[in-house]
C-alpha positions in Angstrom: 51.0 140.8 53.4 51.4 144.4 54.9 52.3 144.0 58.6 50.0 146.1 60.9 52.0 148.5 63.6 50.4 147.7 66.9 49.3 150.9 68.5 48.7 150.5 73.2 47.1 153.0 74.6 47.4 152.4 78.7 44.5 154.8 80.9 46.3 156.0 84.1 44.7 158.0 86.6 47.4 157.7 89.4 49.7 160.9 89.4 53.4 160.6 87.8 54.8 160.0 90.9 53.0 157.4 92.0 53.1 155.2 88.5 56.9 156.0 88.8 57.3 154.8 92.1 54.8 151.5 91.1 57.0 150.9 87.5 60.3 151.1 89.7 58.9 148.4 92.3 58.2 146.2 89.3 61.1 146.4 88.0 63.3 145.8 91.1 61.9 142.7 91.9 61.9 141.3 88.4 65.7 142.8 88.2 66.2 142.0 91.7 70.0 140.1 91.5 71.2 142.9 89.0 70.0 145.4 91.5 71.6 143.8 94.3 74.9 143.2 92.7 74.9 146.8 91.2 74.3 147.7 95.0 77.3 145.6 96.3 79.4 146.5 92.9 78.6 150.2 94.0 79.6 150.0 98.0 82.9 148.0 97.4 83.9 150.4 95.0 82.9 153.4 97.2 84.5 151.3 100.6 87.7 150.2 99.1 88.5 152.7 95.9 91.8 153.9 97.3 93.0 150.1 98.4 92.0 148.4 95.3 94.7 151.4 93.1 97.6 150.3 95.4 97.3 146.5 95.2 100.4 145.2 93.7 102.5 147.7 93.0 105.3 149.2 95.0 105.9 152.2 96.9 
C-alpha cells in the first residue's frame, strides 16, 4: 500500500513577530532545564574563561 504524505496547513493571522515571540515561549518552557543549563554553561564560561586555562599547570 502506497503511503500518503501528510500535508498541515496552520492559518495565522498574528504578525511574525508575535508567533515568533509565542513559538519561543513554547519552547522554553517545554526545553526549560536545557535552557537553564545552557544559561549557567554560558555565564561560567563567560565569568571564569581566563581561570579555568590556568588550572593545573605551572607558571
Amino acid at each position: 500500500m502506497k503511503k500518503r504524505k501528510l500535508n498541515y496547513r496552520f492559518h495565522n493571522p498574528n504578525p511574525t513577530a508575535a508567533t515568533a515571540d509565542y513559538l519561543l515561549k513554547i519552547f522554553m518552557e517545554a526545553n526549560q532545564e536545557k535552557v537553564q543549563l545552557a544559561i549557567q554553561a554560558a555565564a561560567d564560561t563567560a565569568d571564569g574563561s581566563g581561570k579555568k586555562e590556568n588550572e593545573g599547570h605551572p607558571a
